[in-house]
C-alpha positions in Angstrom: -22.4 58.0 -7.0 -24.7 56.7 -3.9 -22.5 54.5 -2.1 -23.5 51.3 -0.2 -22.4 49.2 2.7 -23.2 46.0 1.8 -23.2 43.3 5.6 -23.4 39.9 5.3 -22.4 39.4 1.7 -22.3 35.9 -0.1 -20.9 35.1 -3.3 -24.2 34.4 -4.5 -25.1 38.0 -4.0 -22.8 39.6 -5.8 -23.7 39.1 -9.4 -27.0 40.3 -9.4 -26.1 43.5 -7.0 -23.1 44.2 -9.6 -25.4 44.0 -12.2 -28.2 46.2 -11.3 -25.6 48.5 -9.3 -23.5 48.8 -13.0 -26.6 50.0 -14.3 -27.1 53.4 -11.8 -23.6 53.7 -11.5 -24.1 52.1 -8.0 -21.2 51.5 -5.8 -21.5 48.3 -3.6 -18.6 48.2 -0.2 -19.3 43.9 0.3 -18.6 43.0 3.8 -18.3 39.0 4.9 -19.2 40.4 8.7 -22.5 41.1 10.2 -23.9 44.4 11.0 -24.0 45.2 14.7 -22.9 47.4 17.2 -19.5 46.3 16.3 -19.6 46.7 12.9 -21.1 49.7 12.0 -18.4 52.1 11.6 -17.6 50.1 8.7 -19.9 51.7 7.1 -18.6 55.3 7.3 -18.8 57.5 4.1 -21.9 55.3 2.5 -25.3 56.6 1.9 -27.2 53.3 2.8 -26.3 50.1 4.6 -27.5 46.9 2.7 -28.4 44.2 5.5 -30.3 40.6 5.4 -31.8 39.0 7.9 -29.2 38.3 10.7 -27.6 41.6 11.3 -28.6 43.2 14.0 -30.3 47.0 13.2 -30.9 47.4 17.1 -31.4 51.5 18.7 -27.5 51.5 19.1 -26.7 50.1 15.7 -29.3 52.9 14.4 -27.7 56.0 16.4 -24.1 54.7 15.3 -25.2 54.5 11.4 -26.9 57.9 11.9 -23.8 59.1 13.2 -22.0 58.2 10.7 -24.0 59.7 7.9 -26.2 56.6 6.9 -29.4 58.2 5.8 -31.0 54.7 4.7 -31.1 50.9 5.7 -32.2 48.9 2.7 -33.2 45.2 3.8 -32.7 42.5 0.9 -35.5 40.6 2.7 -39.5 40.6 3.5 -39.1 40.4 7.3 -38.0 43.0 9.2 -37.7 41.8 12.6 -34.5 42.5 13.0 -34.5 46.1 12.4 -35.8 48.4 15.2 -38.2 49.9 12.7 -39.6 52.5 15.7 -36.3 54.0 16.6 -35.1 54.4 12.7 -38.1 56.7 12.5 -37.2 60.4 12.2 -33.4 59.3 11.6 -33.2 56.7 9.0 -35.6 55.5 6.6 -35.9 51.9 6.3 -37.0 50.0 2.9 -37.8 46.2 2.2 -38.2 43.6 -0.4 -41.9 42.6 0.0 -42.3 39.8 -2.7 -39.0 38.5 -4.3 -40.3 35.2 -5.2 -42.7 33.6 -3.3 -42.9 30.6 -5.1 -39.1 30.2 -4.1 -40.8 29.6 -0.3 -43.6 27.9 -1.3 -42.0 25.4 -3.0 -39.2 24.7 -0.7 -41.9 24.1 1.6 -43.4 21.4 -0.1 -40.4 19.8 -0.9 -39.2 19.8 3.1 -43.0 18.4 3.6 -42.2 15.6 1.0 -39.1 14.8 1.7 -39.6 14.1 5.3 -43.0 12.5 4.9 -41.5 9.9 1.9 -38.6 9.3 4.0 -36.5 10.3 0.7 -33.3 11.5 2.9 -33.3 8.5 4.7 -33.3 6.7 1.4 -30.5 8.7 -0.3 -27.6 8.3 2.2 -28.9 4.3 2.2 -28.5 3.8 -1.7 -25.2 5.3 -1.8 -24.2 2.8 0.9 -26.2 0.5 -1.8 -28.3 -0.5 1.0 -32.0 -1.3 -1.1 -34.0 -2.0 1.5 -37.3 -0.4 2.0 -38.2 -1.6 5.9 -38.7 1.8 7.6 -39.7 4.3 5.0 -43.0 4.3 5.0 -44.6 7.8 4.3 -48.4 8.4 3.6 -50.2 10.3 1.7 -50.9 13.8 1.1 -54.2 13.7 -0.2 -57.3 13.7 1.8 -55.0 14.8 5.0 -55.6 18.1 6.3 -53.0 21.4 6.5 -53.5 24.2 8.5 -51.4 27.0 7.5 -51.1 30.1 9.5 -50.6 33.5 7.1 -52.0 33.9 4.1 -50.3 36.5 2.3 -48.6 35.6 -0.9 -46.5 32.9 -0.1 -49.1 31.3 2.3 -51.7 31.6 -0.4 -49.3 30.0 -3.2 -48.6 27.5 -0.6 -51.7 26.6 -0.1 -52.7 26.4 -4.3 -49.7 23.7 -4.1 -51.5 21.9 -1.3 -55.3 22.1 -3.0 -53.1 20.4 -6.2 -52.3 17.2 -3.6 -55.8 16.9 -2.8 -55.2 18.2 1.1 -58.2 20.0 2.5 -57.2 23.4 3.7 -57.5 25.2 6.9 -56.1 28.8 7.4 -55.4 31.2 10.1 -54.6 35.2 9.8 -55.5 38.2 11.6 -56.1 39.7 8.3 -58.0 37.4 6.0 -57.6 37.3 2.5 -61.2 38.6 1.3 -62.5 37.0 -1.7 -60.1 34.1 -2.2 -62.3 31.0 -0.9 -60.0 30.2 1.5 -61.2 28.7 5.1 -60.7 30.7 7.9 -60.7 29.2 11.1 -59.7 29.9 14.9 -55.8 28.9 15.4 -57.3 26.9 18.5 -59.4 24.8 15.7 -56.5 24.7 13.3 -54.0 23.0 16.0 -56.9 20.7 16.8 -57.5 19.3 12.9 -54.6 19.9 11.1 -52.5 17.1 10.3 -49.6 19.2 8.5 -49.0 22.8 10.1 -47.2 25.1 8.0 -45.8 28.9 9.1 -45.7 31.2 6.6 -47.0 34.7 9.2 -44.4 37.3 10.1 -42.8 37.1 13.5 -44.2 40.3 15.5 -44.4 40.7 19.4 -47.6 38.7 19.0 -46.4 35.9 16.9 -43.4 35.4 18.4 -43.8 31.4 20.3 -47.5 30.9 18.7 -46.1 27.3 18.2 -45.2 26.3 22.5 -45.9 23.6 24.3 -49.4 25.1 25.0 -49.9 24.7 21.5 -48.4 21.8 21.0 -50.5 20.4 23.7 -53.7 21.6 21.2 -52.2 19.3 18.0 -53.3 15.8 17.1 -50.5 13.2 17.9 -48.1 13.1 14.7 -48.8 16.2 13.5 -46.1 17.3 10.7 -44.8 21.0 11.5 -42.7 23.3 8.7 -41.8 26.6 9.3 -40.3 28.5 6.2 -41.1 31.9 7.8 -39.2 32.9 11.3 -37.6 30.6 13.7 -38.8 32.6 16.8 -42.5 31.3 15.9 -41.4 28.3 17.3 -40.5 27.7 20.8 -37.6 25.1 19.8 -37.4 23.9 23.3 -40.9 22.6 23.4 -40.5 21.6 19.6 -37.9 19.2 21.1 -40.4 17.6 24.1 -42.9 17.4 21.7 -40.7 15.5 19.1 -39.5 13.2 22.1 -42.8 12.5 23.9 -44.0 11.5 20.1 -46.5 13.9 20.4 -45.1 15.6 16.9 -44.5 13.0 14.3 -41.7 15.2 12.3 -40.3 18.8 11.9 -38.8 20.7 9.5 -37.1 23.5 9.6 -35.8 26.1 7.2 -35.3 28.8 10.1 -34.2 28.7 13.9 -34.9 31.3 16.5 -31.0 31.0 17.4 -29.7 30.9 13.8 -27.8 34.4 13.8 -24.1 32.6 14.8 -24.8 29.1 12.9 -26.7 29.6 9.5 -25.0 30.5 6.3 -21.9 29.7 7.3 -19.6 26.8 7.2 -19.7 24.8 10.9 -18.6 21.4 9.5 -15.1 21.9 11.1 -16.2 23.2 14.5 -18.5 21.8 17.5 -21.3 23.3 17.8 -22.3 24.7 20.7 -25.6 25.0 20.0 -26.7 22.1 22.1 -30.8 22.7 21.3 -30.0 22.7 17.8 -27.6 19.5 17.6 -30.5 17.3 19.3 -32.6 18.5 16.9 -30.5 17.4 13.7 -30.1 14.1 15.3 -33.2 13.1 15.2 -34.5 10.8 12.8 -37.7 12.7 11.9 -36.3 16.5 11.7 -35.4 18.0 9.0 -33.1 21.1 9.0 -31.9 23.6 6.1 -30.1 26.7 6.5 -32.2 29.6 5.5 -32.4 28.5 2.0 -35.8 28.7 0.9 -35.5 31.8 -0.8 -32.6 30.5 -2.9 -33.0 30.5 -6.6 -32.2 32.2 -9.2 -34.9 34.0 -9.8 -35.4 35.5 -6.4 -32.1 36.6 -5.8 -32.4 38.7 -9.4 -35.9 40.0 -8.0 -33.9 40.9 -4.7 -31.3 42.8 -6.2 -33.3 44.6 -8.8 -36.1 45.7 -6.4 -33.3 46.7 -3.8 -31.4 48.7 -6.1 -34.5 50.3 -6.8 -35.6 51.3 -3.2 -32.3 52.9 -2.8 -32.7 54.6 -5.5 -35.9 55.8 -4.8 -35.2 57.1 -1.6 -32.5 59.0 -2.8 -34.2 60.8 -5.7 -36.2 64.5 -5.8 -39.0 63.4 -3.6 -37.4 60.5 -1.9 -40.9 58.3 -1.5 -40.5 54.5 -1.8 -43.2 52.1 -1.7 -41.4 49.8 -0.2 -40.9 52.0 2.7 -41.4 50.7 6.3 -42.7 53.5 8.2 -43.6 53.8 12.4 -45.6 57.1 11.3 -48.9 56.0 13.3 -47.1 53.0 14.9 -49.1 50.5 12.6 -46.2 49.6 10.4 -48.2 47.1 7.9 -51.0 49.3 7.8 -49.1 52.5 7.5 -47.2 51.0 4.4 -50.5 50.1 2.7 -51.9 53.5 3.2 -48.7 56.2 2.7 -48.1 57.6 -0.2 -45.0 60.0 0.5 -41.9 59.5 2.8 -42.4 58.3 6.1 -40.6 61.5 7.3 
């Protein structure tokens, strides 16, 4: 029986995980706490840690798991920025979800976009006051406006099929361009400059990470909408702010938050926050903020757990190769997954 150290677990992840577990015979240790340096010896006598996307898989978390007999670390996410992929390598082999739902994203993106643009939040909480009045909700309208959405792998592309169905002109940005799929490329200089909605949807990497600072922001046209769905630390949140309050960006939204580790998914309603970046940011009138929820439905957290279950699986059978492997073999992690087939080591 392959057993499993399960960090960070919600009660929304547990049917699924059970279910798909049951079938393998699967044993799942569900843990409420993070993983970190802290943690990890909670996961003595398990063959794999299960982790999501705030636990902390630093070199010390890695050489404690190692340690302690953990032969795999089995994300139930796409990103992997929080696992220090090049020091697992040679000790631990490290697996991902790559595609759970991305029309979960996509659409959550859309609706953040339409919600803040219609004012419809602003109208909820007035109608249950049964105030009717209409004087400050003016949105306008999506079509003919121009996005620019930087990333253009499967969610960016569904994304952007959503957009084309409002009528938007598109504008894309991605170091590796989709080939074939009549999208428009165009400099990420030229996309702050025309875009009148700018939407994340790229990994965070060493080169990614603050693509939207006040440099940039300096690039946009005044009132530009921003959503990021993706990673919060594509965003400098600080300049964000200035930009929101010198009017220069006309509203935000926000799914993610570079300094969500402590704060999202958990219940804060009782507690100041001390987060003072991210309080100003929730009071004003033209952000929108969620908590990590894009991905929530039901049909991603089945795709999730079934395709999580599997990597572990995989990785623990005769030959142990997984496509969902993320390997640092030739230090090209992306590329090296594309190109492997057999066990990263």
């Amino acid at each position: 029986m392959l057993k499993v150290a399960f960090y960070d677990a919600k009660a929304y992840d547990k049917p699924a995980f059970e279910h798909y577990g049951g079938l393998h015979n699967m044993q799942f240790r569900y843990l409420e706490t993070k993983l970190n340096e802290d943690t990890a010896e909670l996961a003595k006598g398990c063959d794999a840690v299960c982790v999501f996307v705030n636990d902390n898989v630093n070199s010390a978390v890695i050489d404690r798991l190692y340690e302690y007999g953990v032969r795999l670390i089995a994300l139930r996410s796409a990103g992997y920025n929080n696992v220090n992929v090049k020091h697992a390598y040679g000790k631990i082999h490290v697996v991902h979800v790559p595609a759970y739902s991305p029309y979960a994203v996509a659409e959550h993106t859309i609706a953040l976009l339409l919600t803040i643009v219609r004012r419809i939040h602003k109208a909820y909480n007035r109608t249950r006051e049964f105030n009717f009045s209409l004087s400050g909700l003016t949105g306008f309208d999506f079509h003919g406006k121009t996005v620019g959405v930087i990333g253009t792998g499967k969610i960016g592309r569904i994304f952007i099929d959503i957009c084309r169905g409002f009528g938007m002109h598109v504008l894309a940005y991605d170091r590796f361009p989709a080939k074939d799929s009549g999208i428009e490329y165009v400099t990420l200089d030229e996309l702050f400059e025309k875009s009148d909605i700018i939407s994340l949807h790229c990994p965070l990497t060493d080169e990614t990470r603050h693509m939207i600072d006040a440099a940039a922001i300096g690039k946009m046209k005044k009132g530009v909408v921003i959503v990021n769905t993706s990673r919060g630390a594509l965003i400098d949140a600080e300049a964000l702010l200035e930009g929101i309050k010198a009017r220069k960006i006309g509203a935000a939204c926000l799914d993610v938050y570079e300094e969500e580790a402590d704060v999202f998914f958990e219940d804060r309603s009782g507690h100041i926050m001390n987060d003072d970046l991210l309080a100003r940011l929730i009071s004003m009138p033209n952000v929108i903020v969620t908590s990590h929820q894009a991905f929530l439905t039901e049909e991603a957290l089945d795709n999730i757990a079934e395709t999580t279950v599997n990597n572990i699986l995989s990785c623990f059978n005769n030959d142990g190769v997984c496509d969902n492997e993320l390997c640092y073999r030739c230090g090209h992690i992306e590329q090296c997954k594309k190109e492997r087939k057999q066990k990263c080591f």
